[in-house]
C-alpha positions as CSV (number, residue, x, y, z in Angstrom):
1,X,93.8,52.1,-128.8
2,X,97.7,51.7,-129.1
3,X,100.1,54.8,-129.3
4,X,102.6,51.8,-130.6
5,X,103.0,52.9,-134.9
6,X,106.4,51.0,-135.6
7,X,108.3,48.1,-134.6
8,X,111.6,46.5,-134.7
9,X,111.5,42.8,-135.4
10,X,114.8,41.3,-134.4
11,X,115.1,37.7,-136.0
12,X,113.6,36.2,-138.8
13,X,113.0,32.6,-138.4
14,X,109.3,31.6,-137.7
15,X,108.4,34.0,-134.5
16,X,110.2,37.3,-136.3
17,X,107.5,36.8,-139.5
18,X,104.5,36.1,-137.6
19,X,104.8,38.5,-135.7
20,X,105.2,41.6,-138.2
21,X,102.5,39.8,-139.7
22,X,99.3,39.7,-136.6
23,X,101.5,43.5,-136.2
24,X,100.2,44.9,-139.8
25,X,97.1,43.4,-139.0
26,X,96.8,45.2,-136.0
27,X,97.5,48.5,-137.9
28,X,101.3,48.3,-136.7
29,X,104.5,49.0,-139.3
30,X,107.2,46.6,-138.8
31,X,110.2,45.7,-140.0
32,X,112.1,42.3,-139.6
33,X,116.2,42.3,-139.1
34,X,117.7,38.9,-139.7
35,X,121.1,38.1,-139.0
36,X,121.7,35.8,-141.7
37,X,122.1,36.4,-145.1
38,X,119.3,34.5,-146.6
39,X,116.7,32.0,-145.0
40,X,117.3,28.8,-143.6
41,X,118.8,27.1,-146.7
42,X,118.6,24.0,-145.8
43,X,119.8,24.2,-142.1
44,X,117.8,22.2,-139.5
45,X,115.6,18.8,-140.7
46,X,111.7,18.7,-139.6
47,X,109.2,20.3,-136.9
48,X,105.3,19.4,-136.1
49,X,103.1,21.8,-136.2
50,X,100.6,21.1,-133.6
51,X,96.7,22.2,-134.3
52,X,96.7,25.4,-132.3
53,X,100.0,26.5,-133.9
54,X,97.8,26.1,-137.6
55,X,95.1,27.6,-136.2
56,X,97.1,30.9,-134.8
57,X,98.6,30.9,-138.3
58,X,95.0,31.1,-139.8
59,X,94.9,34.6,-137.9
60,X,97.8,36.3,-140.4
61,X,96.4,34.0,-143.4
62,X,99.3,31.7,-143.5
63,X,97.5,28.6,-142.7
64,X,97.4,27.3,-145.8
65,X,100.5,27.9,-147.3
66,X,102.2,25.9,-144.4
67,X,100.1,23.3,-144.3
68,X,100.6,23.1,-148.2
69,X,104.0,22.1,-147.8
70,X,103.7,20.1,-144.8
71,X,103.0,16.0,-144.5
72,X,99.6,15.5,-142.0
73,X,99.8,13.2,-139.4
74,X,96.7,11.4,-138.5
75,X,98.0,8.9,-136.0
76,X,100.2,7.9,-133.6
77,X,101.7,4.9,-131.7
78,X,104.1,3.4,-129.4
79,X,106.6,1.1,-129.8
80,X,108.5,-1.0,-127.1
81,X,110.6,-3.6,-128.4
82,X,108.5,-5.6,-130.5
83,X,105.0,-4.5,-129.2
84,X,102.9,-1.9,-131.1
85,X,99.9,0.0,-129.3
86,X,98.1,2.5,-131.1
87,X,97.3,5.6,-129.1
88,X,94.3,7.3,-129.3
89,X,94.0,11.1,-130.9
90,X,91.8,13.6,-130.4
91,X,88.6,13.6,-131.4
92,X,87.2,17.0,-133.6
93,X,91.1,18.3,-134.2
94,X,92.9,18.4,-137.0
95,X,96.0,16.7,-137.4
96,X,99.8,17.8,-136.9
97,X,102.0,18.5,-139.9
98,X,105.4,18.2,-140.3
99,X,107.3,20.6,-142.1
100,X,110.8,21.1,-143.3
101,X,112.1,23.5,-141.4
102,X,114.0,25.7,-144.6
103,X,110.6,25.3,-146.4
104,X,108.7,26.8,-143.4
105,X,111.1,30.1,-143.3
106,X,110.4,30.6,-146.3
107,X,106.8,30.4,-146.5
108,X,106.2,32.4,-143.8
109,X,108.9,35.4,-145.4
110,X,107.0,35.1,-148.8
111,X,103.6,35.7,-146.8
112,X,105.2,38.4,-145.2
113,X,106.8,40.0,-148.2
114,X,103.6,39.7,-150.2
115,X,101.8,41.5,-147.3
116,X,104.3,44.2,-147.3
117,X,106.1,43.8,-144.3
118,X,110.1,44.9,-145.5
119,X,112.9,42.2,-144.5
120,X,116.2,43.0,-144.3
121,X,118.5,40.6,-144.2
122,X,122.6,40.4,-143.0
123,X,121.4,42.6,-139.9
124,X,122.9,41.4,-136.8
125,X,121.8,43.4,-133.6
126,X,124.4,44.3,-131.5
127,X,122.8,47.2,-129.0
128,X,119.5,49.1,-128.5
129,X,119.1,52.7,-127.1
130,X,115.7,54.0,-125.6
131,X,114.7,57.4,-125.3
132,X,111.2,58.8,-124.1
133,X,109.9,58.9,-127.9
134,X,111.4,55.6,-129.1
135,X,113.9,53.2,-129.7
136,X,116.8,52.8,-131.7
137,X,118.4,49.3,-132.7
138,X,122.6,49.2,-133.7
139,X,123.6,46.4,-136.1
140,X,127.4,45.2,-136.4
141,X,127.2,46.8,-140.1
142,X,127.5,49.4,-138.6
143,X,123.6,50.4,-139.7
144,X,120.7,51.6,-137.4
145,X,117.0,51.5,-136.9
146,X,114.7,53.2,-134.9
147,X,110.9,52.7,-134.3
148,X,108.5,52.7,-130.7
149,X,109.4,49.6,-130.2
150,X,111.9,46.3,-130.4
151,X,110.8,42.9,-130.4
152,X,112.9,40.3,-129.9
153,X,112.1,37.1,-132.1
154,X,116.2,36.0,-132.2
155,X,116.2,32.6,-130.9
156,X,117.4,30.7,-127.8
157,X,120.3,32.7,-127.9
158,X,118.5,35.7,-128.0
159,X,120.7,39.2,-127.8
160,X,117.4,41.2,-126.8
161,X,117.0,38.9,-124.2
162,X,120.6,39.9,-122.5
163,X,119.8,43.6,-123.4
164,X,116.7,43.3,-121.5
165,X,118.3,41.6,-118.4
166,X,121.7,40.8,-118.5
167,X,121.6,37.8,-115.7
168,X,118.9,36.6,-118.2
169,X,119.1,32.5,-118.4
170,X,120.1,31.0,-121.2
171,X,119.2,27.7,-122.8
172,X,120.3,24.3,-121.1
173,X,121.2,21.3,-122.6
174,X,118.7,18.7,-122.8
175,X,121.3,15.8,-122.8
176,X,120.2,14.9,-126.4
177,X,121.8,15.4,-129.9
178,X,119.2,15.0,-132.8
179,X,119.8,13.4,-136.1
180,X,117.2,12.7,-138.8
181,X,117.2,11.1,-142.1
182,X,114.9,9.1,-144.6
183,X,115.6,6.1,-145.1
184,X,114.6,3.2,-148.0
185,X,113.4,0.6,-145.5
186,X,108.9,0.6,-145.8
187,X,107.8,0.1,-142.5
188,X,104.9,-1.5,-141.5
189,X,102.5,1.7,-141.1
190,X,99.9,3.7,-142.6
191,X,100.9,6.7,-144.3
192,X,100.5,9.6,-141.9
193,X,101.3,7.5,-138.7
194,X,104.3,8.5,-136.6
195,X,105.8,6.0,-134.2
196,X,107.5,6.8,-130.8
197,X,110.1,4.1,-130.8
198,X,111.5,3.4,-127.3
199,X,114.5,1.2,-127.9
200,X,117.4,-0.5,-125.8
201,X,119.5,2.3,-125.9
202,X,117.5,5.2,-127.0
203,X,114.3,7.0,-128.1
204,X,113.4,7.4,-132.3
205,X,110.6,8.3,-134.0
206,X,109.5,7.6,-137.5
207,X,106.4,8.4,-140.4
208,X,106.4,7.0,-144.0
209,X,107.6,9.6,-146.3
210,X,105.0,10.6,-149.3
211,X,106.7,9.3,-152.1
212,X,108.0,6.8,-150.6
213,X,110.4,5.6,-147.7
214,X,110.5,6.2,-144.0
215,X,111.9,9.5,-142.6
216,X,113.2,9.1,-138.9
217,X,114.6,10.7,-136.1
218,X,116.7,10.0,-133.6
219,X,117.7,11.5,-130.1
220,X,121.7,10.5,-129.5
221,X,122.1,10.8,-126.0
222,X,125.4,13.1,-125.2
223,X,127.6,14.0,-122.0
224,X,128.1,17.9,-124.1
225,X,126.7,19.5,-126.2
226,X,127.7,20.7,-129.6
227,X,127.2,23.3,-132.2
228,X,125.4,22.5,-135.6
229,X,128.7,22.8,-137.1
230,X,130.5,20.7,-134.8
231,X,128.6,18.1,-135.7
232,X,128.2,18.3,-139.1
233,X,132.5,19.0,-139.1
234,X,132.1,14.9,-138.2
235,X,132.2,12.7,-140.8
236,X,129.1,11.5,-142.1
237,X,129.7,7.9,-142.0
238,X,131.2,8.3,-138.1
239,X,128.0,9.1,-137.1
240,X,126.1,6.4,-139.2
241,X,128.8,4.3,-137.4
242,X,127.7,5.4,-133.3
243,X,123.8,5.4,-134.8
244,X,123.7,1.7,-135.7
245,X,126.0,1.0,-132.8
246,X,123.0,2.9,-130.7
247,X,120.1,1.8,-132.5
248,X,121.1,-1.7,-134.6
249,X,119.7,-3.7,-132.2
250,X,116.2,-2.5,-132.6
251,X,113.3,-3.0,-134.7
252,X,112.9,-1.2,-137.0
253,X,115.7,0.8,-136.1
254,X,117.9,-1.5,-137.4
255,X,116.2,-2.2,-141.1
256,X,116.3,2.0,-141.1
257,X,119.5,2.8,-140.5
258,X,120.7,0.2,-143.3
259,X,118.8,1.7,-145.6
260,X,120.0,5.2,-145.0
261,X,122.9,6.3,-147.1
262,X,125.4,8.4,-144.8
263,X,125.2,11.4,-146.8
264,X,121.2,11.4,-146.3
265,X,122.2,11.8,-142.5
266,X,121.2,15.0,-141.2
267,X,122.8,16.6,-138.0
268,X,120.2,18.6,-136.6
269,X,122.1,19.5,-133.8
270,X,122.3,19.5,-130.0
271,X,118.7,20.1,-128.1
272,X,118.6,22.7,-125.4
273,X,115.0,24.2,-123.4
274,X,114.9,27.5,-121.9
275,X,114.6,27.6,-118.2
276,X,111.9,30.2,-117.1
277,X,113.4,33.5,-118.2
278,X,112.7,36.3,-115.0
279,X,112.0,39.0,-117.2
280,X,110.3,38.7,-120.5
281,X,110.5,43.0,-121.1
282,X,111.9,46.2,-120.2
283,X,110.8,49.2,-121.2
284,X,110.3,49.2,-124.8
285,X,111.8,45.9,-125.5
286,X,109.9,42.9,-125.6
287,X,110.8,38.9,-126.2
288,X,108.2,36.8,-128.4
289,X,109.0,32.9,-129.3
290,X,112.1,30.5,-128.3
291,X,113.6,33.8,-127.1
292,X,111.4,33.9,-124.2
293,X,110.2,30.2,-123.9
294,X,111.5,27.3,-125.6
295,X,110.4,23.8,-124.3
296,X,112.3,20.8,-125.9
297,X,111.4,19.4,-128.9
298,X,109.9,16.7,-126.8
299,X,107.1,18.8,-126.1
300,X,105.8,18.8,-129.7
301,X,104.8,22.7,-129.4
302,X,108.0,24.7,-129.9
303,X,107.3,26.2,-133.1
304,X,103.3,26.3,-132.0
305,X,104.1,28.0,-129.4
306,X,106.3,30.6,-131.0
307,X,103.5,31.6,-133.4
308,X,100.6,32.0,-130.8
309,X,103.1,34.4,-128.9
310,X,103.5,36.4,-131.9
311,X,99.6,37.0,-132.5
312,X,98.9,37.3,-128.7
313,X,101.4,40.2,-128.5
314,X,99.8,41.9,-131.6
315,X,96.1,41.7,-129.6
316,X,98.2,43.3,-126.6
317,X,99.5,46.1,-128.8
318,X,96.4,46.9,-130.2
319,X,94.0,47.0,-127.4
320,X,96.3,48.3,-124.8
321,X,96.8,52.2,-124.6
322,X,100.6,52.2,-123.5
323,X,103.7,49.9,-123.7
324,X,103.7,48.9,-120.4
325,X,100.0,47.7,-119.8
326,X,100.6,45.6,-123.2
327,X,103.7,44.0,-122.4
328,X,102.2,43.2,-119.2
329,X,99.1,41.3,-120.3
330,X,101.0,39.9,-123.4
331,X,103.0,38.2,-120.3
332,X,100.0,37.4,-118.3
333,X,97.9,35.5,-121.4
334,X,101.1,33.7,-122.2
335,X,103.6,32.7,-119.5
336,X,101.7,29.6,-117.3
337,X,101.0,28.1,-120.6
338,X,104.4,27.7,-122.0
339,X,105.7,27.1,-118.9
340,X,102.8,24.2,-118.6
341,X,104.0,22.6,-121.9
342,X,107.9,23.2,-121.1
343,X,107.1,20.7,-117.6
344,X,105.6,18.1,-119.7
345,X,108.4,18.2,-122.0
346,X,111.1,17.7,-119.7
347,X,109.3,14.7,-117.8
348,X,109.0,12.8,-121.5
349,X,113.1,14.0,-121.7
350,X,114.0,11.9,-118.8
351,X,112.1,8.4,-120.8
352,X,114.1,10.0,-123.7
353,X,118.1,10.3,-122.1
354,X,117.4,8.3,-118.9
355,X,120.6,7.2,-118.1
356,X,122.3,3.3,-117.5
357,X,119.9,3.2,-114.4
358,X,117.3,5.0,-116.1
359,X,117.5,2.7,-118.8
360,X,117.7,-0.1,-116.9
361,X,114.3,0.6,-115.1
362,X,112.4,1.7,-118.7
363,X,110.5,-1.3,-119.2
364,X,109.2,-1.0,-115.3
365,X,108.3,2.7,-116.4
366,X,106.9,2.0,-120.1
367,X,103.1,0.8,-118.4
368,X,102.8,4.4,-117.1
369,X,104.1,5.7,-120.0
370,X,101.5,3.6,-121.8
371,X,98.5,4.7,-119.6
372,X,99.6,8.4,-119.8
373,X,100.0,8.5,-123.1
374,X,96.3,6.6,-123.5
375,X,94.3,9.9,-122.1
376,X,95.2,12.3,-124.7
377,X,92.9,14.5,-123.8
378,X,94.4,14.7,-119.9
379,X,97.5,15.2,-121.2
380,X,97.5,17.2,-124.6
381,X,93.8,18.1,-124.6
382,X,94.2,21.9,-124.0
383,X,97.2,22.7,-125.7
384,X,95.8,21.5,-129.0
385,X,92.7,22.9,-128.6
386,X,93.8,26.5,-128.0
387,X,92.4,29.4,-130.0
388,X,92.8,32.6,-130.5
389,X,90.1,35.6,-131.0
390,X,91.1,38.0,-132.7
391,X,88.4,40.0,-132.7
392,X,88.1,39.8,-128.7
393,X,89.5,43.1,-126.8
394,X,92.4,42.4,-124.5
395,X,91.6,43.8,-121.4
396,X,94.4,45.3,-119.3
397,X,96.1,43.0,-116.9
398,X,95.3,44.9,-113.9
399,X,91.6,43.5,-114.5
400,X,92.3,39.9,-114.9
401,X,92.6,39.8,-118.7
């Protein structure tokens, strides 16, 4: 049984929630500090949440809320020009769900509120002190917070994850700069199908939107990258402008960005992946979610990811009789996973930004893409079927758990 009573939760986006969460259930207080003043409000467009990221959610009874809010995604295909191929799924798993990324936040902090987990908001970490009895968290309000331990939820840009190690990597730019926005064009798809579009210039993607419409996505190759409000400080009907310029030639691509009025454009911003960070904790600081591993968006499994991390680290805490040996085997159960899923990503990121050569050679590459993406269960099989137990004791990492 833990000696670990309290907790720090630093970051309030999906990790910093989930994790207070699996905490309480574990019999551990927490608190989560957010730097923002509210929730997402509207900031970022939509994620998939894969079937293991809904099942670890089922753990801290937030399944169904999400997936309340989210659209289900039954199948998938490939487009290449003109040519559709339907890809296979897998068979006995639920499907994905996209989800707003604003609606998210804030189903997970009214899950976490109504369980009684305290979030304070406007509380921007700028140091942490350790002692042998604790550690104590300084916020630029000049405000403080002390508990046994600090867990850093905060992001790619994580400040626990430079107080751990300061040589700590940070996040590298994938290349890309994502856009996303819902256009009146109906394409020729069942609701609940979401199309990989590969077209002469660039990758999409794109579902029918309940209600009506087609939401899409788009990956904008870019030399740099640039901050959210960088490129939301362009004018909306600039970028509608280098879109169609990117995209118009395609099909649908074309009929969607017609359709979509500039001011439904969405600058999601520039997408970056963590490299593999050395040193996921020191002492009694820890990093759970994007903080610690965040593949590109590519990979489907961010935010999956994220939440698994958060109740794995609970089990640790609970079943682990010191910091140490629970920090340890939190690392253990999690790091050649995510750094599994991150590789995949960044091999479908070079189809997705390949370059003039690149893009020269992608109809040589698309049969392999094809044939890759045919075995579904080769290639996504066990990250979608992954489950947690709850109820199964963590054994220390020193004995292979």
């Amino acid at each position: 049984m833990t000696t670990v009573k309290t907790a720090i939760v630093i970051g309030g986006g999906i990790a910093g929630p989930v994790t207070a969460l699996a905490l309480r259930r574990a019999g551990i207080t927490a608190t989560v500090h957010e730097a923002y003043p509210s929730t997402a409000d509207g900031i970022g467009g939509t994620l998939a949440l894969a079937p293991n990221g809904v099942a670890a959610l089922r753990v801290v009874g937030a399944d169904r809320a999400v997936t309340a809010i989210g659209t289900p995604i039954h199948r998938t295909r490939m487009a290449v020009g003109r040519k559709r191929i339907d890809l296979p799924g897998l068979t006995g798993v639920p499907p994905l769900h996209v989800v707003h990324r604003n609606a998210l936040h804030q189903a997970l902090h009214d899950r976490a509120r109504a369980e009684g987990v305290v979030v304070e908001h406007g509380r921007r970490l700028v140091d942490a002190r350790e002692t042998d009895t604790g550690v104590t968290a300084r916020f630029a309000d000049g405000g403080t917070a002390t508990a046994d331990i600090l867990i850093g939820a905060d992001g790619i840009r994580s400040t626990v994850r430079t107080l751990i190690d300061r040589d700590a990597p940070g996040p590298r730019f994938t290349g890309l700069l994502g856009f996303e926005g819902v256009a009146r064009h109906e394409v020729d798809a069942a609701p609940g199908t979401m199309t990989f579009a590969f077209g002469r210039r660039g990758y999409y993607l794109y579902w029918p939107e309940p209600g009506g419409g087609t939401r899409w996505g788009v990956n904008l190759p870019q030399e740099r990258p640039m901050s959210l409000t960088e490129a939301r400080a362009v004018p909306p009907a600039e970028w509608m402008r280098t879109l169609r310029t990117a995209y118009g030639d395609d099909e649908p691509g074309r009929d969607l960005l017609a359709s979509t009025n500039a001011d439904d454009v969405q600058a999601v911003g520039s997408l970056h992946i963590m490299p593999s960070v050395p040193h996921w904790h020191r002492g009694r600081m820890v990093l759970v979610g994007d903080a610690a591993h965040a593949p590109s968006n590519s990979s489907g499994q961010g935010a999956s990811l994220a939440i698994e991390s958060a109740v794995q680290l609970a089990r640790c805490l609970r079943d682990l009789p010191d910091i140490r040996s629970a920090f340890i085997a939190f690392e253990q159960l999690r790091r050649a996973r995510v750094e599994k899923v991150a590789a995949r990503a960044a091999r479908i990121n070079r189809t997705k930004a390949p370059g003039p050569v690149g893009r020269a050679l992608l109809p040589l590459m698309m049969p392999l893409l094809v044939r890759t993406a045919m075995d579904p269960e080769k290639t996504i099989g066990a990250e979608q079927r992954y489950l947690i137990d709850w109820d199964a004791r963590v054994a220390s990492a020193s004995t292979g758990g």
